[in-house]
MDTraj code that builds the backbone (N, CA, C; nanometers):
import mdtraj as md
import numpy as np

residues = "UNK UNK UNK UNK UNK UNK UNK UNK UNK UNK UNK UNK UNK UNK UNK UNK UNK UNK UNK UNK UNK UNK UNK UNK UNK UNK UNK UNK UNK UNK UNK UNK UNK UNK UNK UNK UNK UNK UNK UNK UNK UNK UNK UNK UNK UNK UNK UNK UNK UNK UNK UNK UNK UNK UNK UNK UNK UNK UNK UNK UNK UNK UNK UNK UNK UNK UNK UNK UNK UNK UNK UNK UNK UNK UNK UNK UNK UNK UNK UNK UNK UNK UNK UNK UNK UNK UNK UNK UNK UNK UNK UNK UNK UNK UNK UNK UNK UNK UNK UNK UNK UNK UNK UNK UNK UNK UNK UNK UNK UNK UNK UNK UNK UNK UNK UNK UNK UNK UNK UNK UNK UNK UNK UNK UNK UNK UNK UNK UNK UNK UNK UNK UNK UNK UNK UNK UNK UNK UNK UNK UNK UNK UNK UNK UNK UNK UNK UNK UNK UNK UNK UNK UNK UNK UNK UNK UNK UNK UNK UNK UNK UNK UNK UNK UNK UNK UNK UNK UNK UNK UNK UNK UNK UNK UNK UNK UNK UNK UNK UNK UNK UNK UNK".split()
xyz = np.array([
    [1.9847, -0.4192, 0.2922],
    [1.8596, -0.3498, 0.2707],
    [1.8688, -0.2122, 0.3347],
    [1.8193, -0.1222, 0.2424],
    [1.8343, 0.0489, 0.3127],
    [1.6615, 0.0629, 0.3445],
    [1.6594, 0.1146, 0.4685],
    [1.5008, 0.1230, 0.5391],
    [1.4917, 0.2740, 0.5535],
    [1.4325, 0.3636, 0.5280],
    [1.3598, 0.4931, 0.4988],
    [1.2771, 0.5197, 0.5737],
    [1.2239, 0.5606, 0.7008],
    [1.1203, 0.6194, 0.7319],
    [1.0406, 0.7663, 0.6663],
    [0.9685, 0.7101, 0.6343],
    [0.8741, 0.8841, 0.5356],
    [0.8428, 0.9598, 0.6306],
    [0.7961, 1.0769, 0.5394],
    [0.7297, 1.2070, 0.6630],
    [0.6015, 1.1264, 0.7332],
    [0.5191, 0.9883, 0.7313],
    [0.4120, 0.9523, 0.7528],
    [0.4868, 0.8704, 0.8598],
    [0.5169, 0.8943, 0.9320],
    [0.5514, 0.7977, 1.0673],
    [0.5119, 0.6541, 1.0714],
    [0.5728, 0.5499, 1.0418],
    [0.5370, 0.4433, 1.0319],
    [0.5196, 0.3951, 0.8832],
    [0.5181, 0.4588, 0.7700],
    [0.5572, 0.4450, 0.6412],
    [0.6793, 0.4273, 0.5936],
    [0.7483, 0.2840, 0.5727],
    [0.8512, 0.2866, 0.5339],
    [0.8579, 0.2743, 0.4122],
    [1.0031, 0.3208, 0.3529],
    [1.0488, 0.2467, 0.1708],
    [1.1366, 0.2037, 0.2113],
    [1.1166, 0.0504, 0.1723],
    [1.2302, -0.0538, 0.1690],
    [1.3039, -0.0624, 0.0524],
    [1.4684, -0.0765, 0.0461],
    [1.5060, -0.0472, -0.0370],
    [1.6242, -0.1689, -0.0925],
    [1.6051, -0.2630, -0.1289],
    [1.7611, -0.4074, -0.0842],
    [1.8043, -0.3292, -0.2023],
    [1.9139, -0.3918, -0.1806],
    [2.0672, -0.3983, -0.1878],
    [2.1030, -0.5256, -0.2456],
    [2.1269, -0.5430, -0.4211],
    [2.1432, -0.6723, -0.4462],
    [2.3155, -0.6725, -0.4378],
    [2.3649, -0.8227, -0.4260],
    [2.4711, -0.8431, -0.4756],
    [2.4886, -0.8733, -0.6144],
    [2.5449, -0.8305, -0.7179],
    [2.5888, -0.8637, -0.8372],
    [2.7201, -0.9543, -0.8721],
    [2.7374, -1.0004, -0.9593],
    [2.8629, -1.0512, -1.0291],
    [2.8261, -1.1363, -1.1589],
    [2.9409, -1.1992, -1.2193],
    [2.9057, -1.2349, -1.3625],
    [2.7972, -1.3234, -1.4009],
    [2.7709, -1.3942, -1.2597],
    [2.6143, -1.4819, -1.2940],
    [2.4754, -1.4147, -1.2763],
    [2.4935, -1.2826, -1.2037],
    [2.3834, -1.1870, -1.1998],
    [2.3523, -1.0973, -1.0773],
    [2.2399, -1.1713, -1.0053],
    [2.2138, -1.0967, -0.9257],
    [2.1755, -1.1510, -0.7690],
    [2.2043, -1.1620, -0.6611],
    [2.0760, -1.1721, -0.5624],
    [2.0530, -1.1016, -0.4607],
    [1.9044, -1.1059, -0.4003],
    [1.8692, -0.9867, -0.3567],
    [1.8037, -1.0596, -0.2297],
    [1.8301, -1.0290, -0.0882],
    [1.7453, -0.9946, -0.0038],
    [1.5921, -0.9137, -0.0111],
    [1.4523, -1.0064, -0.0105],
    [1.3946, -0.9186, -0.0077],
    [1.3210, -0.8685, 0.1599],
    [1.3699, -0.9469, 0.2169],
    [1.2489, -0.9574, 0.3538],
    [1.3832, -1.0280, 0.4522],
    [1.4320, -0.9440, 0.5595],
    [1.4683, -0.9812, 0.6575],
    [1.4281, -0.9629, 0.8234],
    [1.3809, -1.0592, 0.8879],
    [1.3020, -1.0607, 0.9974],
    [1.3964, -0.9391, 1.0930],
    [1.5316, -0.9765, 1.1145],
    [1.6187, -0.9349, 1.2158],
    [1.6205, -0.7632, 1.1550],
    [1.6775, -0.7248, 1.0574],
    [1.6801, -0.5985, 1.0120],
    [1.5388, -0.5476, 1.0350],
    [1.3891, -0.5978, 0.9981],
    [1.2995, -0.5296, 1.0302],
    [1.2482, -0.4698, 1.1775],
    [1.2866, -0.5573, 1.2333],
    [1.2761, -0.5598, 1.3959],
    [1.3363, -0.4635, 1.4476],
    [1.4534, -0.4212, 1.4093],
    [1.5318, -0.3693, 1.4611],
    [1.4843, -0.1881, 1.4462],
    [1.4010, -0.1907, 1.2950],
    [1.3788, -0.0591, 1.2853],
    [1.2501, -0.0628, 1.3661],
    [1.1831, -0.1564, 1.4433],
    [1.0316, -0.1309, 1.4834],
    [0.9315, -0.1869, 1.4213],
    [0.9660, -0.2663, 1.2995],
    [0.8095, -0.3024, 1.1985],
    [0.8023, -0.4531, 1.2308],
    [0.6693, -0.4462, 1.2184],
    [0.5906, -0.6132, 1.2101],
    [0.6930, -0.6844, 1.1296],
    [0.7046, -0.8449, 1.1958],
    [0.7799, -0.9243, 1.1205],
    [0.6210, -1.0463, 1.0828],
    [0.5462, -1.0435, 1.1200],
    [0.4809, -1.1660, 1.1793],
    [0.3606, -1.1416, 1.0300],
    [0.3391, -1.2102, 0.9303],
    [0.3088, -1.2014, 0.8714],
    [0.1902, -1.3411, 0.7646],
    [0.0641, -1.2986, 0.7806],
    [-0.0143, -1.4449, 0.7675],
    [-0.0433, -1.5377, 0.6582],
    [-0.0232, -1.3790, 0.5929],
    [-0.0751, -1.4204, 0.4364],
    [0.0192, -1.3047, 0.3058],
    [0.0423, -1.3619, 0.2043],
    [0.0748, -1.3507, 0.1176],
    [0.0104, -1.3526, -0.0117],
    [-0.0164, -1.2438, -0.0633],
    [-0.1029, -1.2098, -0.2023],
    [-0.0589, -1.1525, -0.3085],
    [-0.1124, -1.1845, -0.3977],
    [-0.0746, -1.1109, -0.5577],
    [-0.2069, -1.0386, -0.5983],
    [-0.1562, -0.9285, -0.6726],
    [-0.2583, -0.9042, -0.7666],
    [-0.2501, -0.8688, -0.8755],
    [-0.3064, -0.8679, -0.9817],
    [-0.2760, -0.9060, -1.1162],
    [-0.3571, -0.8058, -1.2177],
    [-0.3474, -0.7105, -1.2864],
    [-0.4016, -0.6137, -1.3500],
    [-0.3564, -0.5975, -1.4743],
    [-0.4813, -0.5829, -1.5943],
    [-0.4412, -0.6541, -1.6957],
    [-0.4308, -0.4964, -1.7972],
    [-0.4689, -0.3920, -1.7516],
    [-0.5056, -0.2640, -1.8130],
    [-0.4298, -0.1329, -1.7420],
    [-0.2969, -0.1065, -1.7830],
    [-0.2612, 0.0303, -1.7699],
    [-0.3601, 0.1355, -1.7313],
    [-0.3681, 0.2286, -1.6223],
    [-0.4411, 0.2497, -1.5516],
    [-0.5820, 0.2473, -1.4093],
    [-0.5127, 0.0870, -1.4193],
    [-0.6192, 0.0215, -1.3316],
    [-0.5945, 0.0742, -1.1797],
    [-0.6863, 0.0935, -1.1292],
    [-0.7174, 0.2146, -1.0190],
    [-0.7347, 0.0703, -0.8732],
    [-0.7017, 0.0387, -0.7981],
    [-0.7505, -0.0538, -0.6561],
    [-0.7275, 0.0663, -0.5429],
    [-0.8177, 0.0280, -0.4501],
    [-0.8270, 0.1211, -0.3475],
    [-0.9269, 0.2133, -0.3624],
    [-0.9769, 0.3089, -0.2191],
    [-0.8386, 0.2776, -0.1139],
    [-0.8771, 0.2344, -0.0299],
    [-0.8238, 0.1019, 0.0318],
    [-0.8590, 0.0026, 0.1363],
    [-0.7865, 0.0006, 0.2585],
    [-0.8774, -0.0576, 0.3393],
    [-0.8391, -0.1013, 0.4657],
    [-0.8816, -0.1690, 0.5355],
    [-0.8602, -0.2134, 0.6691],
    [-0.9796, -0.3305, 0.7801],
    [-1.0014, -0.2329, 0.8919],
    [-1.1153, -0.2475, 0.9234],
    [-1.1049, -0.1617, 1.0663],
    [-1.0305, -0.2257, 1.2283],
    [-1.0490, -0.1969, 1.3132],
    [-0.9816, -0.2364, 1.4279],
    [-1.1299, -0.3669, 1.4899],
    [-1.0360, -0.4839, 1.5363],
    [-0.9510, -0.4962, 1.5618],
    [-0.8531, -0.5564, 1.4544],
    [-0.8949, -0.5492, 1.3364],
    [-0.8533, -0.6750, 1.2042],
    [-0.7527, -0.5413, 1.1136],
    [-0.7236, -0.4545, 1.2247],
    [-0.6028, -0.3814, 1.0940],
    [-0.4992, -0.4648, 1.0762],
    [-0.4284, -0.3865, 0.9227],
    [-0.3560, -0.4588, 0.8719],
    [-0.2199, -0.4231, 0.8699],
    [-0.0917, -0.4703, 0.8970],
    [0.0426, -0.3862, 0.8303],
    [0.0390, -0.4803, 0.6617],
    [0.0919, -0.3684, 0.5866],
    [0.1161, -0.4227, 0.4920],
    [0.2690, -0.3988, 0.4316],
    [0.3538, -0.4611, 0.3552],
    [0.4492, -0.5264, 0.2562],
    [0.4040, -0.5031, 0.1476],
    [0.4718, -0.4028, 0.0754],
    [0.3526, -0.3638, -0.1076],
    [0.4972, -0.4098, -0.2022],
    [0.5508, -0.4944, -0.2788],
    [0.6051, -0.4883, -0.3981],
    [0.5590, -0.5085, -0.5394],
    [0.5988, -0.4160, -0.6497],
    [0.5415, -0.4660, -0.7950],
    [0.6508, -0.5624, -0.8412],
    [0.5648, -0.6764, -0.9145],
    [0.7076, -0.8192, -0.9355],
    [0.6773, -0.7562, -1.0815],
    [0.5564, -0.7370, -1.1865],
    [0.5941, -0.7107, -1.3026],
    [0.5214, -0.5727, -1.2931],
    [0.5417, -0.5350, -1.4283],
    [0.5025, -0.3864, -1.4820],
    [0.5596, -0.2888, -1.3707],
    [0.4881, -0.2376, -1.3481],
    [0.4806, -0.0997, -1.2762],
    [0.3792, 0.0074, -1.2435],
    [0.4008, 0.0531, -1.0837],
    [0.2581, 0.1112, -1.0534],
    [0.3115, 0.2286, -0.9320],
    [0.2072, 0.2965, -0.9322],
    [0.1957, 0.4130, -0.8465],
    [0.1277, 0.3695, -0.7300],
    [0.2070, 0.3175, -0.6160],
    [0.1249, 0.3393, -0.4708],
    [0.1300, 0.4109, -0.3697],
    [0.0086, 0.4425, -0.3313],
    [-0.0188, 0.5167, -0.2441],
    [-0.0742, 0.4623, -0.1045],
    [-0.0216, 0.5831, 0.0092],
    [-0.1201, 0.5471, 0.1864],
    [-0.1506, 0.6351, 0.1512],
    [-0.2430, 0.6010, 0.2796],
    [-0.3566, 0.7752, 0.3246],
    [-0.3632, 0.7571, 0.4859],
    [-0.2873, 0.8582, 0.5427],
    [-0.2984, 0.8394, 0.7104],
    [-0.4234, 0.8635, 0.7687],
    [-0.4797, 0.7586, 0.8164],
    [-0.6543, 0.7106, 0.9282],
    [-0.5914, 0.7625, 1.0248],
    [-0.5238, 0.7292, 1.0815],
    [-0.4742, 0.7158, 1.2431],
    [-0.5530, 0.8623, 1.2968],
    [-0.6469, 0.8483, 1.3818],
    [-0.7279, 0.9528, 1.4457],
    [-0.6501, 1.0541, 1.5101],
    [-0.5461, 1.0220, 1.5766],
    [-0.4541, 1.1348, 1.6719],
    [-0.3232, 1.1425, 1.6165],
    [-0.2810, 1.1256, 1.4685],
    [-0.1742, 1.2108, 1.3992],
    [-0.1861, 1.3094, 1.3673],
    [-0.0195, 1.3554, 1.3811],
    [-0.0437, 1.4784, 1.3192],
    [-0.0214, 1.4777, 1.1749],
    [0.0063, 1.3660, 1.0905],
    [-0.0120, 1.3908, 0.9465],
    [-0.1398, 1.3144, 0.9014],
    [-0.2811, 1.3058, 0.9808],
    [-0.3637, 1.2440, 0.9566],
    [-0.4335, 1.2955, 0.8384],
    [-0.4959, 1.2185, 0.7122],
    [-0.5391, 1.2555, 0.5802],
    [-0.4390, 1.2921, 0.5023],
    [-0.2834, 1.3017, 0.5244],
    [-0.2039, 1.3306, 0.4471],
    [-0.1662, 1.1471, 0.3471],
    [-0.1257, 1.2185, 0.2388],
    [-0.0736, 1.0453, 0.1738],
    [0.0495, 1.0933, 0.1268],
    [0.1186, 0.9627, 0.0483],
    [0.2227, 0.9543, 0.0042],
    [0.1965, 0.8768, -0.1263],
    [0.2934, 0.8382, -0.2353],
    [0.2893, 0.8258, -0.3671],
    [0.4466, 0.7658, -0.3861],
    [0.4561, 0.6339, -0.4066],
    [0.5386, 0.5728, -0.4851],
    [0.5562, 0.4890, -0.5934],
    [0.6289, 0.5335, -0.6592],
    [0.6790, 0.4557, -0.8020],
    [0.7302, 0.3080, -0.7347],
    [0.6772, 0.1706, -0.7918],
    [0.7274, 0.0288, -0.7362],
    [0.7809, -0.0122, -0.8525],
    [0.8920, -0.1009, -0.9268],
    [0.8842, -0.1761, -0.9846],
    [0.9743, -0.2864, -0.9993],
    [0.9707, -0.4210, -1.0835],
    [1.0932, -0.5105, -1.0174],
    [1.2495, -0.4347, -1.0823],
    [1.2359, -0.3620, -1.1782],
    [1.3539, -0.3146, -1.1255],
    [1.4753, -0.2059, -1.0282],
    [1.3219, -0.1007, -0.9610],
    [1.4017, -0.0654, -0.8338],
    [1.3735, -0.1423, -0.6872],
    [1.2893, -0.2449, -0.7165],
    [1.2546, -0.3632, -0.6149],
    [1.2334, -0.2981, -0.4247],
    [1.1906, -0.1532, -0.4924],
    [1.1508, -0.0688, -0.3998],
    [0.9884, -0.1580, -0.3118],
    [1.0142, -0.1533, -0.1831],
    [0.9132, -0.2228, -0.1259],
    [0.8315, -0.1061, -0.0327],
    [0.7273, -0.1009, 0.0177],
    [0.6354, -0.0231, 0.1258],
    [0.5931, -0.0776, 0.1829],
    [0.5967, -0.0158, 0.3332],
    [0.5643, -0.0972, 0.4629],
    [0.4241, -0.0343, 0.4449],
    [0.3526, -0.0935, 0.5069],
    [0.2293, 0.0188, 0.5647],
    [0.1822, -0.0559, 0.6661],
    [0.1898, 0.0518, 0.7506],
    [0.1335, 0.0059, 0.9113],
    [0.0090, 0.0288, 0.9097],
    [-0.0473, -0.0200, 1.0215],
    [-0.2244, -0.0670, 1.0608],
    [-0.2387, 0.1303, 1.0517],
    [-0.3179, 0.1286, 1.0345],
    [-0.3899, 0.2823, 1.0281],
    [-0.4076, 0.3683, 0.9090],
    [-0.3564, 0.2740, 0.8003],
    [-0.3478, 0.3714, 0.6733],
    [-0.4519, 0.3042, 0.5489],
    [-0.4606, 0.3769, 0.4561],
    [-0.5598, 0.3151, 0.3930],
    [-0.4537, 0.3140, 0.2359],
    [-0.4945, 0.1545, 0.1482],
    [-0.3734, 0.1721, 0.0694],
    [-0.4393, 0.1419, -0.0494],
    [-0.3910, 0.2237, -0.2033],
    [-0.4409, 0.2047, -0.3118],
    [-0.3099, 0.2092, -0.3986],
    [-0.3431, 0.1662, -0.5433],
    [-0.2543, 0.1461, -0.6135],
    [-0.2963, 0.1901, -0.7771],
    [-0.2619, 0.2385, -0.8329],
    [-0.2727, 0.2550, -1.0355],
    [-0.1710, 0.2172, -1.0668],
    [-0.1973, 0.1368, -1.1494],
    [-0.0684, 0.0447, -1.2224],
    [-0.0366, 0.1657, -1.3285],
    [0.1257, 0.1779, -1.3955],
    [0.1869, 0.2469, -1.4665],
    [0.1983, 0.1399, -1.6432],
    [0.1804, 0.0503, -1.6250],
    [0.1352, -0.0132, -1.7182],
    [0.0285, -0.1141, -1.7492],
    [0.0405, -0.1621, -1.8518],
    [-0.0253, -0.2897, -1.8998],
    [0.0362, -0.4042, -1.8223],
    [-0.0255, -0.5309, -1.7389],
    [-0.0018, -0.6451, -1.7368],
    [0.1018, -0.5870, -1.6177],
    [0.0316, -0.5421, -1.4826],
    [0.1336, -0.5269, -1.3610],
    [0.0865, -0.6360, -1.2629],
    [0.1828, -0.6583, -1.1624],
    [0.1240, -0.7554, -1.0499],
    [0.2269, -0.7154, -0.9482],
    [0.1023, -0.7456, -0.8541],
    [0.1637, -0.6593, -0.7179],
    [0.1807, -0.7923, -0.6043],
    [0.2215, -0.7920, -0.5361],
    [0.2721, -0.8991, -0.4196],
    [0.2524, -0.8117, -0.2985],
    [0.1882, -0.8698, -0.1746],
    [0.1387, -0.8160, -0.0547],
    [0.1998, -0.9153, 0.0443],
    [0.2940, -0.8728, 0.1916],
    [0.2729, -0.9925, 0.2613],
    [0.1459, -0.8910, 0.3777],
    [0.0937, -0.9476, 0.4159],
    [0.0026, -0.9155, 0.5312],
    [-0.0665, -0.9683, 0.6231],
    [0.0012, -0.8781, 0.7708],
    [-0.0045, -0.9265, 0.9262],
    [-0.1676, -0.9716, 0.9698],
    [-0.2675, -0.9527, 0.9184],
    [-0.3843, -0.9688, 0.9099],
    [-0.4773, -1.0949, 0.8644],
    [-0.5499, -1.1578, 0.8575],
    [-0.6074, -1.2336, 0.7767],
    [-0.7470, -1.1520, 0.7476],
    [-0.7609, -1.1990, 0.5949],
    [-0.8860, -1.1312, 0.5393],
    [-0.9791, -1.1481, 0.5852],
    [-1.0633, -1.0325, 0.6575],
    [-1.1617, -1.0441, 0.7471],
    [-1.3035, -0.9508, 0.6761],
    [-1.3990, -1.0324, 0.5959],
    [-1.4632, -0.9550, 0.4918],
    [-1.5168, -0.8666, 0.6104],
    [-1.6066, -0.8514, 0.7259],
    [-1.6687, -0.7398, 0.7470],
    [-1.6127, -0.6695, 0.8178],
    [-1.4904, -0.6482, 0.8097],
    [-1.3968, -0.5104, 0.8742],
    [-1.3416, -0.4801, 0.7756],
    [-1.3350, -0.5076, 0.6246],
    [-1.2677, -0.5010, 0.5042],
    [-1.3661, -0.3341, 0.4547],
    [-1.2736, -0.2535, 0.4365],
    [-1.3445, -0.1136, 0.3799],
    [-1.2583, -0.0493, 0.3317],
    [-1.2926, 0.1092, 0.2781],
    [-1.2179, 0.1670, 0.2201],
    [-1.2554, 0.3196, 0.1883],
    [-1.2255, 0.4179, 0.1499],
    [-1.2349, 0.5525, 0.0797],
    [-1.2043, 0.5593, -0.0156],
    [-1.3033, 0.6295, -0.0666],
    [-1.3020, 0.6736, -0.2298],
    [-1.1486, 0.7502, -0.2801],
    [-1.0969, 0.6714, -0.3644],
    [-0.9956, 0.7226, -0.4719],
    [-0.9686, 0.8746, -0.4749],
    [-1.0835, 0.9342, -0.5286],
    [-1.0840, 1.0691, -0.5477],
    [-1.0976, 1.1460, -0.4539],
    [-1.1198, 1.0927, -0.3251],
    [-1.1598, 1.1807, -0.2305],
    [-1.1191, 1.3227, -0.2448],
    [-1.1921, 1.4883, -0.1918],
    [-1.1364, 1.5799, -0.1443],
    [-1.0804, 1.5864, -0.0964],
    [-1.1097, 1.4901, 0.0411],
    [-1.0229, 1.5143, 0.2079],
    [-0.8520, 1.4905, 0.1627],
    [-0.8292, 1.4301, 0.0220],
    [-0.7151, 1.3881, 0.0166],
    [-0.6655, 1.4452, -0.0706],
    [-0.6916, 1.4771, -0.1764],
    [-0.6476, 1.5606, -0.3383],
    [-0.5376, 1.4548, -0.3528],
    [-0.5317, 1.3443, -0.3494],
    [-0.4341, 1.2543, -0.4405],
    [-0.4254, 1.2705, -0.5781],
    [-0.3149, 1.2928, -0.5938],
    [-0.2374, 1.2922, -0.7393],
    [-0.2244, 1.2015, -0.8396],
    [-0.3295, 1.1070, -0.8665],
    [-0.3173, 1.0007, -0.9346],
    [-0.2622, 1.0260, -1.0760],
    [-0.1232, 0.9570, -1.1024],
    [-0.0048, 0.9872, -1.2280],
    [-0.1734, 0.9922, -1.3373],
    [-0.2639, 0.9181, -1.3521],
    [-0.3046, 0.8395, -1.4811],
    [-0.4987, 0.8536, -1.4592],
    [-0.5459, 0.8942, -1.5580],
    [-0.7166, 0.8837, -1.5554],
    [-0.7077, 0.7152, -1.5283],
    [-0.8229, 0.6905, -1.4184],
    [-0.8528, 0.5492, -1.4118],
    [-0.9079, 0.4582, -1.5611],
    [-0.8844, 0.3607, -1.5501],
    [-0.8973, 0.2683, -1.6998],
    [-0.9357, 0.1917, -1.6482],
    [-0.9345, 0.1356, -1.5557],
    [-1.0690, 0.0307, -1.4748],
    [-1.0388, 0.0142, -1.3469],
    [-1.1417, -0.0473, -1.2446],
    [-1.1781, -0.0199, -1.0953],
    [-1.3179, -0.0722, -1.1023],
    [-1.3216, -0.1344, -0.9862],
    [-1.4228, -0.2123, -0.9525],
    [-1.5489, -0.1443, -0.9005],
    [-1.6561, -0.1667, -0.8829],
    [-1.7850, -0.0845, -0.8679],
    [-1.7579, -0.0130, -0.7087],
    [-1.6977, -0.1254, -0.6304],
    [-1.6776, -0.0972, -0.4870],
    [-1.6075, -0.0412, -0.4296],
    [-1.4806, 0.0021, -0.5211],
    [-1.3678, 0.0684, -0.5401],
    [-1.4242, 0.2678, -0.5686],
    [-1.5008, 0.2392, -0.6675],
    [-1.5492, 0.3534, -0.7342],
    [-1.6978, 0.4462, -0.6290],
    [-1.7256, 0.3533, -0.5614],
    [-1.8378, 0.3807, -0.4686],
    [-1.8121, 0.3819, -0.3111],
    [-1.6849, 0.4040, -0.2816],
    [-1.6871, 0.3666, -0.0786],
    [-1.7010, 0.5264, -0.1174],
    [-1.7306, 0.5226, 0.0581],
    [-1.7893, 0.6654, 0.0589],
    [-1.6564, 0.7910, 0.0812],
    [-1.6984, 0.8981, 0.1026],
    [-1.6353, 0.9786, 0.0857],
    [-1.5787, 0.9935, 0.2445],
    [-1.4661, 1.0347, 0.3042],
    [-1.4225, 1.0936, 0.4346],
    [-1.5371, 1.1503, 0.5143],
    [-1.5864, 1.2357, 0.5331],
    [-1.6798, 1.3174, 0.5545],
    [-1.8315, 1.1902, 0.5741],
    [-1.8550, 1.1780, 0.4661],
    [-1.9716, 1.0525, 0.5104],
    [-1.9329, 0.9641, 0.5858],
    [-1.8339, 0.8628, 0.5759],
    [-1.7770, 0.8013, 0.7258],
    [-1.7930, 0.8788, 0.8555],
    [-1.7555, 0.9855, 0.8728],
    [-1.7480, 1.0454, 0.9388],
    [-1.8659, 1.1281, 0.9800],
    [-1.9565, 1.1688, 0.9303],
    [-2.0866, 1.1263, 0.9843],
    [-2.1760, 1.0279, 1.0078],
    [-2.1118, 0.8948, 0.9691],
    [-2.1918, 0.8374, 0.9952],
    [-2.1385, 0.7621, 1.1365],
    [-2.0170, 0.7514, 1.1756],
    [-1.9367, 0.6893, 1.2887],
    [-2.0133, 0.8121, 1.4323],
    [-2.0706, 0.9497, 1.3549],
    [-2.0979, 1.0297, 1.4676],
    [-2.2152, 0.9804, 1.5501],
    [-2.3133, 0.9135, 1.4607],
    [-2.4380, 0.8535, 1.4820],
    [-2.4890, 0.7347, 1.5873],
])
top = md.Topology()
chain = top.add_chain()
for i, resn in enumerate(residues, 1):
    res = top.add_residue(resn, chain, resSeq=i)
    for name in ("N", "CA", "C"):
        top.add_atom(name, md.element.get_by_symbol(name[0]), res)
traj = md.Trajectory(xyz[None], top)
């Protein structure tokens, strides 16, 4: 497995390394000892899919607040999708900056995302599904998020949204969090 640290400190791209030969293929996707070694969470509670049935489908951008943050494990098993972080972390210096990756099972490209980031996804096709492992358990009232479109962020979304959930389409903007945490 080749491990990448991004310009987002704590954003990795995981990258395995299959073995091939005439029966095919196999691939390491998740090794405890190699992760450790670069610094990332091994300890992991839960395991999720998600399943999107419409090219362009927009999720995010989510997160948990403290103490229920999350690291996350992002792979696409089918189709293909554009994911993105967005750095929270209050005292970075790439804070509000994001990043943008292409996932799919055949560059079996994986993303770490550590507790502090907020993570969304647009699928690149029809009929994608995404696989999550995550250090967290789902904790609905620390469960939140920022709006997609935000300013604070000018994300580059490849694709006009084609569907997204009401709650998805409505968290508030940077700036309104942020007045309202002043309060």
């Amino acid at each position: 497995m080749q491990f990448t640290e991004t310009e987002l400190k704590g954003v990795w791209l995981i990258e395995p390394a299959p073995v091939v030969d005439d029966r095919g293929s196999f691939t390491r996707l998740f090794c405890e000892k190699e992760m450790a070694d670069c610094g990332l969470a091994t300890r992991f509670v839960q395991h999720s899919r998600a399943h999107s049935v419409k090219k362009g489908t927009l999720r995010g951008l989510h997160f948990q607040d403290d103490p229920y943050a999350e690291v996350k494990l992002v792979s696409c098993v089918r189709g293909a999708i554009f994911d993105v972080v967005v750095d929270l972390r209050p005292n970075s210096p790439t804070r509000h900056r994001w990043l943008g990756f292409e996932l799919t099972p055949s560059n079996m490209r994986q993303v770490y995302i550590p507790a502090g980031f907020a993570h969304g996804l647009q699928t690149l096709t029809d009929d994608a599904e995404v696989a999550y492992l995550i250090s967290q358990f789902y904790t609905p009232h620390a469960s939140t998020g920022v709006r997609y479109n935000d300013p604070a962020f000018s994300i580059a979304w490849p694709l006009m949204p084609t569907a997204m959930s009401e709650r998805d389409r409505t968290w508030p903007l940077l700036k309104q969090r942020t007045a309202a945490a002043a309060l």
